[in-house]
GURO-136295 format. One record per residue: x, y, z of N, C-alpha, C in turn. Coordinates in steps of 0.2 Angstrom, whole numbers, plus 5000, padded with zeros to 4 digits. Atoms other than C-alpha are relative to their C-alpha. Layout:
<nodes>
XYZXYZXYZ ...
</nodes>
This chain:
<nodes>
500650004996547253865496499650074998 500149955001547054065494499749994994 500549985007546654045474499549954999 500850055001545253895477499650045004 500849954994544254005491499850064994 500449955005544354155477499649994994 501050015003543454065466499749974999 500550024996542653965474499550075000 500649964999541854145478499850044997 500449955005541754215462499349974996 500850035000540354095462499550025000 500449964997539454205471499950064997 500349935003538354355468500350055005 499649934998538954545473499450005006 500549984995537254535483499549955001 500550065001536554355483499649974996 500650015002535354365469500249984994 500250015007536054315453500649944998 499550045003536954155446500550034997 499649995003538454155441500049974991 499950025006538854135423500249934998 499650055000539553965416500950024999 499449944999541354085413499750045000 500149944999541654225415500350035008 500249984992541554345431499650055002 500549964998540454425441500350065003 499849944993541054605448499550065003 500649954996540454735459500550055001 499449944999540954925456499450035006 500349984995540555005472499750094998 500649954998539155165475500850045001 499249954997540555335474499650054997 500449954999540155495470500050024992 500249995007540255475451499249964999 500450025001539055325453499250025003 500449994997537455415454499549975002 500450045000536355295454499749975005 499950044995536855205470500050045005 500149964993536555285488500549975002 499450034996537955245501499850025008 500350004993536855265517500249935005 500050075002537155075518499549995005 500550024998535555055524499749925000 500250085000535454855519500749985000 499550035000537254825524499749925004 499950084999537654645528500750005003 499549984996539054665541500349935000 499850064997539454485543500349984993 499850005007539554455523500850045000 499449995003540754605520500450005005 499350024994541854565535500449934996 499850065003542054405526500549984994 499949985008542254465508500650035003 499549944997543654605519500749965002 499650074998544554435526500449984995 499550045005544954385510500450034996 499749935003545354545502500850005003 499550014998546554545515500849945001 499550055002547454375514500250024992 499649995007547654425496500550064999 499549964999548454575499500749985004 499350024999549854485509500349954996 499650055004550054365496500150034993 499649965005550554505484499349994994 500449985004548754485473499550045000 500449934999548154645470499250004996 500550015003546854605457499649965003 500550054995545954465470499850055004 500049974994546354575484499350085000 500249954999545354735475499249944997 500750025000543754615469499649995008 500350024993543454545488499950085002 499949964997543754715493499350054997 500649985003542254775480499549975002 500750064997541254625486499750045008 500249964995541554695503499550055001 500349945003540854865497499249995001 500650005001539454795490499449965006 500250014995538954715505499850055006 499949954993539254865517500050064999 499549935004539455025507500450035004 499549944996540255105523500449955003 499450034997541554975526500650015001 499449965001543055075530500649984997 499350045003544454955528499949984992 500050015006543754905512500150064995 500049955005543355095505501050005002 499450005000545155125511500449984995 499750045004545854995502499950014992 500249985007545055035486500250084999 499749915000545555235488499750045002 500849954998543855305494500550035007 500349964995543755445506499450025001 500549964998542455485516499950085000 500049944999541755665513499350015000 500749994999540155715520499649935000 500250055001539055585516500149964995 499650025008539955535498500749975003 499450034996541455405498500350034993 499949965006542455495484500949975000 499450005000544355465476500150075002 499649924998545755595479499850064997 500149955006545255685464499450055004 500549984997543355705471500050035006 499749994994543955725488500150084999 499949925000544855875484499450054996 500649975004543455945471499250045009 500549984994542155915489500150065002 499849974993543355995501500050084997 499949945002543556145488499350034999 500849965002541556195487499949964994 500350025006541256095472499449945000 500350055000539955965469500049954993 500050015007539755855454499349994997 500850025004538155845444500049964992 500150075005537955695432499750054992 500149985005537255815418500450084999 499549925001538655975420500749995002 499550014996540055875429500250045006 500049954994540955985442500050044998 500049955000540356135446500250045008 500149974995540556265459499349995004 500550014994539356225475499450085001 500249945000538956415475499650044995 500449965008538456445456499549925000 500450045004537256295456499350054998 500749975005535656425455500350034996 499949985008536356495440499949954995 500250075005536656325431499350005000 500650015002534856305436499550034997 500449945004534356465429500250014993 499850025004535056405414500650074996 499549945002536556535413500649934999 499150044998538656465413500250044998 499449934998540156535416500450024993 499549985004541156615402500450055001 499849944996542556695409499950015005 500349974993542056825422499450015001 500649974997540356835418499749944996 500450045000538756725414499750004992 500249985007538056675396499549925001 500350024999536656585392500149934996 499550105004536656385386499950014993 500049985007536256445369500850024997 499249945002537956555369500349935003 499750034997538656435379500349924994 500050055007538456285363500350024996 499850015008538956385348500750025003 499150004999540656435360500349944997 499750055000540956265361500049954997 500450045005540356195345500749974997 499450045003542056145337500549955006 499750034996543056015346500850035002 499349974996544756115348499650075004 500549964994543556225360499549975003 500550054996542556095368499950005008 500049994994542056065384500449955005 499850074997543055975398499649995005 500650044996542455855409500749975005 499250004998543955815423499549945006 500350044995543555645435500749985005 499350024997544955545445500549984995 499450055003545555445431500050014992 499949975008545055535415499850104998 500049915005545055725405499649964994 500550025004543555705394499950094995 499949945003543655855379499349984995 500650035006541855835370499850074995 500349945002541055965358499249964999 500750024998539355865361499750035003 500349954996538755945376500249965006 499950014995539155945395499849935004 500250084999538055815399500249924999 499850055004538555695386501049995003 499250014995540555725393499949985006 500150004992539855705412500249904998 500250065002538955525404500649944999 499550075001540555455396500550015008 499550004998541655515408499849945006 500350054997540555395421500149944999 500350085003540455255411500649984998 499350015001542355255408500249985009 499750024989542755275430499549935000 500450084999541555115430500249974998 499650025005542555035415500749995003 499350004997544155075424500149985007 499950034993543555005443499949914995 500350065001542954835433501049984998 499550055001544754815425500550025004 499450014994545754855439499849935003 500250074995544854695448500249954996 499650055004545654595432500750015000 499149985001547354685429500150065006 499949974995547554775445500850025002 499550004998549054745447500550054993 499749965003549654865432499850085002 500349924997548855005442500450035006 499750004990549454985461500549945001 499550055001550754885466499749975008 500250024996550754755480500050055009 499749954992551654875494499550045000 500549994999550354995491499650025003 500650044995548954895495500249985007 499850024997549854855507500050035007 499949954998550255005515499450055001 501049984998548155055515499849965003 500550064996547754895523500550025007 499649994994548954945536499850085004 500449924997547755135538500550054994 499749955003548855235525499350014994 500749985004547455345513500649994992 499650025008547855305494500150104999 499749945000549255465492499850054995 500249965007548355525475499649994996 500150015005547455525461500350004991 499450025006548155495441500250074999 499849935002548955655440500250024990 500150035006548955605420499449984998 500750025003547255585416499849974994 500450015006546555475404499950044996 500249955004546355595389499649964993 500450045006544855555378499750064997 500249935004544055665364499349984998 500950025001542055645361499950024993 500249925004541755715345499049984999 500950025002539855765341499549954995 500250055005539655645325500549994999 499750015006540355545314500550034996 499749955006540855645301500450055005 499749964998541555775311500849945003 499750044999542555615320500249974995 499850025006543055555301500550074999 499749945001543655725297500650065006 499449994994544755765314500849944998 499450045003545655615309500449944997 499850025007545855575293500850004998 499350005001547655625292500549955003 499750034997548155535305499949925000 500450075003547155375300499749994998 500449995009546855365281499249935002 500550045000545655215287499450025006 500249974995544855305300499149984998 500650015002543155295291499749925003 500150055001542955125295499849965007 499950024993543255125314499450035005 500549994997541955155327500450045008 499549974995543455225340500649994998 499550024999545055215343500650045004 499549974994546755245352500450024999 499249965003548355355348500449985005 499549994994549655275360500550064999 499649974999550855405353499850085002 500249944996549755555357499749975009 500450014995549055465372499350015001 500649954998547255515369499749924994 500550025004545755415364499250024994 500349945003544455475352499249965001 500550035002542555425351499550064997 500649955002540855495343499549975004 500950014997539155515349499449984994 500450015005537455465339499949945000 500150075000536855305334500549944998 499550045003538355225326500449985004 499650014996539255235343499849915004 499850084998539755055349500450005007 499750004994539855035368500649945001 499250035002541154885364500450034996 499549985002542254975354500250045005 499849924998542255115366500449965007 499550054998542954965379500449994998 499450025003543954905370500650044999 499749945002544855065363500350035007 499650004992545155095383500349975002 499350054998545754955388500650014998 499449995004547154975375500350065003 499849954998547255145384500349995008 499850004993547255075402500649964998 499350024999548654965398500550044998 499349995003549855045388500150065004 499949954994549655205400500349995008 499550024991549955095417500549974999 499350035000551555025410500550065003 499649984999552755125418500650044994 499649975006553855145402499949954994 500150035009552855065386500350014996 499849995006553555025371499750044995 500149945004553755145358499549954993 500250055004553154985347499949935001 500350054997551854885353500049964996 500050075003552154685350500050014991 500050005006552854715334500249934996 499950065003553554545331499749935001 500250074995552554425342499450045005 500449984997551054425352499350044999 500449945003549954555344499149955004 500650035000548454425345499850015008 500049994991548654455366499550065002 500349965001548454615364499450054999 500649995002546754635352499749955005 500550024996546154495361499750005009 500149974995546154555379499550075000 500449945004545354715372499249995000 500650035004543954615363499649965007 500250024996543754515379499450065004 500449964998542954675388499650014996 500550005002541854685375499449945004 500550054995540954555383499650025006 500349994993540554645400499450034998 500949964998538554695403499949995007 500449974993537654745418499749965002 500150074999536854635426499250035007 500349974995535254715435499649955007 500450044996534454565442500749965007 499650024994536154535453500350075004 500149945001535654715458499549995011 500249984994535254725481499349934999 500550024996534154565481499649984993 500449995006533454575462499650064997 500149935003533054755463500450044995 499649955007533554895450500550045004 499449964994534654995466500349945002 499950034994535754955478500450035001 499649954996536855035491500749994999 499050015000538454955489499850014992 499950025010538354965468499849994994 500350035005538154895454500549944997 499650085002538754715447500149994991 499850025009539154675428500449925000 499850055002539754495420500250024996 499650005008541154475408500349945000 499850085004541754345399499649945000 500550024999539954275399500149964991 500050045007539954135385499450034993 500249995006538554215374500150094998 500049944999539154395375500750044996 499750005003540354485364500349964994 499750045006541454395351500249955002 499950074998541354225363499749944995 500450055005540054155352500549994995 499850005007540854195336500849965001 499450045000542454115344499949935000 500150054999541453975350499849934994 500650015007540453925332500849994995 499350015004542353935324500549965002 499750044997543353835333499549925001 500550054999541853705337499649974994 500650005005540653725322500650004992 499650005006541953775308500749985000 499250045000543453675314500750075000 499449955001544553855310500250005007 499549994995545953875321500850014998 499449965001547653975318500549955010 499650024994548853845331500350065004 499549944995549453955346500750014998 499449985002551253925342500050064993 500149985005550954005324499650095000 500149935000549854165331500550025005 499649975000550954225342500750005001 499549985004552354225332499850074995 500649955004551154375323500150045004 500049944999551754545325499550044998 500449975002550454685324499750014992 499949995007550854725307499649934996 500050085004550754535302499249985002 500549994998549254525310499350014995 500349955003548154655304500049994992 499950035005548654605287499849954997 500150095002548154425286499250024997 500649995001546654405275499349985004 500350024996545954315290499950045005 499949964990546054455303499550025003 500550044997544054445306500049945006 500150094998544254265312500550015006 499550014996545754305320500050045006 500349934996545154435331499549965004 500750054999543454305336500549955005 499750044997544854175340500650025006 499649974993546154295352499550025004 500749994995544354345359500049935005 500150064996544154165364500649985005 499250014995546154135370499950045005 499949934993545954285381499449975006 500650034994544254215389500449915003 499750044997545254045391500550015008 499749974996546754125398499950025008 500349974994545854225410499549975005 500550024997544454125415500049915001 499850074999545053935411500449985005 500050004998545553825421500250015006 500149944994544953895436500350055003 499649924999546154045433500750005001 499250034999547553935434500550074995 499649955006548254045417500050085001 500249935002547654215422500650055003 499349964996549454265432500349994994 499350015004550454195419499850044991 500249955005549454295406499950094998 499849934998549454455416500849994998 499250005001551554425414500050034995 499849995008551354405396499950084998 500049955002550454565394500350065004 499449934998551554675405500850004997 499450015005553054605395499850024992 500249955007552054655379500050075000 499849925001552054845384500550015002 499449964997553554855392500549974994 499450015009554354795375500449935003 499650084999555254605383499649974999 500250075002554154475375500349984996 499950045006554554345365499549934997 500750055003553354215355499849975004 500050074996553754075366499650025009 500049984992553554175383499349985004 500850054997551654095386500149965002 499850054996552153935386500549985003 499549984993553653975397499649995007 500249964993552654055410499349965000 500550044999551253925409500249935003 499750045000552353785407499749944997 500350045005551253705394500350014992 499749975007551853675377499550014995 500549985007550953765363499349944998 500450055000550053605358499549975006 500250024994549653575375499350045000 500449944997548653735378499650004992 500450025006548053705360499249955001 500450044997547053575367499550015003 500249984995546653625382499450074999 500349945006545953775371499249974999 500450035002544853675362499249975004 500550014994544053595377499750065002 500349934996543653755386499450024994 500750005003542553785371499649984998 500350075001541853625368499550005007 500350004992541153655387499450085000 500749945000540153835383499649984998 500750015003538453845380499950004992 500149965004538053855363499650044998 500649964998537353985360499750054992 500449995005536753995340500449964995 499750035004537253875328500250054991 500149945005537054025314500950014998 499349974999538854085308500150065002 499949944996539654225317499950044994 499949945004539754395308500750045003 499349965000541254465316500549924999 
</nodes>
């Protein structure tokens, strides 16, 4: 009963005003003190809503789904921005008039403030920043001096939030910018795979008045470089094809890389996270990610986020603000590489049978002259998965990929843990995208 009322009410908007997609889902990352966008006076709360949305958080949280438990719990938010039980629950402290993680929290309580174009600074030195001085050391240099210090990337700037270390040689600003757009990135897919972040007890243990004990004392580690070329020539050694990529992710250094400039691709730079949120919240990852099987799980969940946009018109009523947040759709049928899965499987009959992808090790993968196509069509699998039959698959999909990082899958472990056979879910495939919109009969490009 608990998984028809959830989405049942993923039906709904974060704030009443915007259809839901045909798939997909609609989420809501709540107003915090990176989001500057959104006040948290909660001046247009709707008390009766997020009590409602709070109810259901709650049942989810005793029936051990942490992933339900933290969207309702967002929803809440977006209804109330000062709903205690709800901030609670997601990890907010209130400090002053700002709802902030632990990280923030402590930065508050220590005199600091954060400013969206410098990151944290000292509360005390802001009229210097505004005098366009900064600190070097023990004494003050001007933004000029301040740039050509930190002009090379092994001297860059950091940029330090709850859940990432951000090392740019862009400029402060541009560090502040991603480092935001990643905490945003990282509230959306906890409310998918949540459960690789917090465990059930927990949540558990917040809903019962316990403050979340910490922040990632491990920080995402991401590298900005200024261009292109400077990001070709950082890591050329490390990856002779490197030219070719628009980001990417070092699980064995744990650090992710991007550039600035026109070239840069807000889906790659998803995607190249996500690969970072997982293989970082596994507890003890494999040294060798799905080498014999599965691989196509893996890029496709990935490519999935590619799919999330913002969504302003489900924004406090149809407004460009709003007090509890802000809302985004993923896995929206004409958004990312759902078309191009769509027009492939429907339009050009191609289809690599499930049994047969994964069996496809990384290696094997990657290698196939088809690995375009195939990449378009794990896109689509992952949107099935997650979003098909009314979510039925999306547990037994999360299994599959915490068995992918932690090194025990096996080809077959899908249709185990579905209890459909290969062919079956083949099918069932088909359907699911026979039922999207079409949305260009044109041939895909990726």
């Amino acid at each position: 009963m608990l998984r028809f009322i959830v989405y049942f009410l993923l039906l709904l908007t974060c704030r009443r005003a915007a259809a839901q997609p045909p798939v997909g889902s609609l989420l809501c990352v709540p107003s915090d003190v990176y989001n500057a966008d959104a006040a948290s006076d909660g001046t247009a709360s709707d008390a009766a809503a997020a009590d409602a949305a709070f109810k259901l958080a709650r049942q989810a949280v005793e029936a051990g789904e942490v992933s339900v438990a933290l969207q309702h719990a967002c929803r809440a938010v977006s209804h109330n921005p000062n709903h205690p039980e709800a901030r609670r629950l997601l990890g907010y402290q209130r400090v002053g008039e700002q709802w902030a993680g632990k990280y923030a929290q402590r930065m508050l309580e220590t005199g600091h403030e954060w400013r969206r174009e410098l990151g944290w600074i000292k509360a005390e030195h802001a009229a210097k920043y505004e005098a366009g001085l900064r600190p070097w050391g023990s004494r003050w240099i001007s933004v000029a001096e301040d740039a050509e210090r930190h002009a090379t990337i092994d001297r860059g700037w950091t940029v330090r939030t709850d859940h990432f270390l951000i090392t740019t040689n862009v400029d402060r600003a541009a560090g502040a910018e991603l480092a935001m757009r990643l905490e945003t990135l990282y509230q959306l897919w906890r409310q998918l795979f949540g459960e690789f972040a917090v465990t059930p007890a927990e949540l558990k243990a917040r809903l019962e008045g316990t403050q979340a004990t910490g922040f990632k004392r491990q920080p995402f580690r991401v590298i900005y470089h200024r261009t292109r070329d400077q990001y070709n020539s950082a890591l050329v050694r490390r990856q002779p094809q490197i030219a070719i990529t628009l980001g990417i992710y070092f699980d064995a250094q744990r650090e992710s890389h991007f550039f600035a400039g026109a070239d840069q691709d807000a889906g790659t730079i998803a995607h190249e996270a996500v690969h970072q949120f997982f293989y970082e919240s596994t507890p003890k990852p494999t040294r060798h990610l799905a080498p014999t099987a599965n691989a196509w799980a893996v890029e496709g969940v990935a490519c999935y986020f590619e799919s999330l946009v913002e969504r302003e018109d489900a924004r406090h009523g149809g407004s460009s603000t709003s007090d509890g947040g802000r809302a985004f759709f993923i896995g929206g049928a004409g958004a990312g590489r759902l078309p191009a899965a769509r027009h492939r499987r429907v339009v050009d009959n191609y289809y690599l049978p499930l049994a047969e992808l994964s069996a496809l090790g990384m290696t094997d993968l990657q290698q196939r002259p088809d690995v375009p196509r195939l990449y378009s069509q794990s896109a689509g699998l992952a949107a099935f998965f997650i979003d098909g039959e009314a979510g039925a698959y999306r547990k037994p999909f999360r299994e599959l990929l915490a068995l992918i990082y932690a090194g025990r899958d096996a080809a077959d472990k899908l249709a185990e843990s579905t209890g459909r056979s290969y062919d079956q879910l083949d099918r069932e495939y088909v359907e699911f995208m026979k039922k999207l919109p079409l949305i260009a009969e044109t041939a895909p490009t990726k």
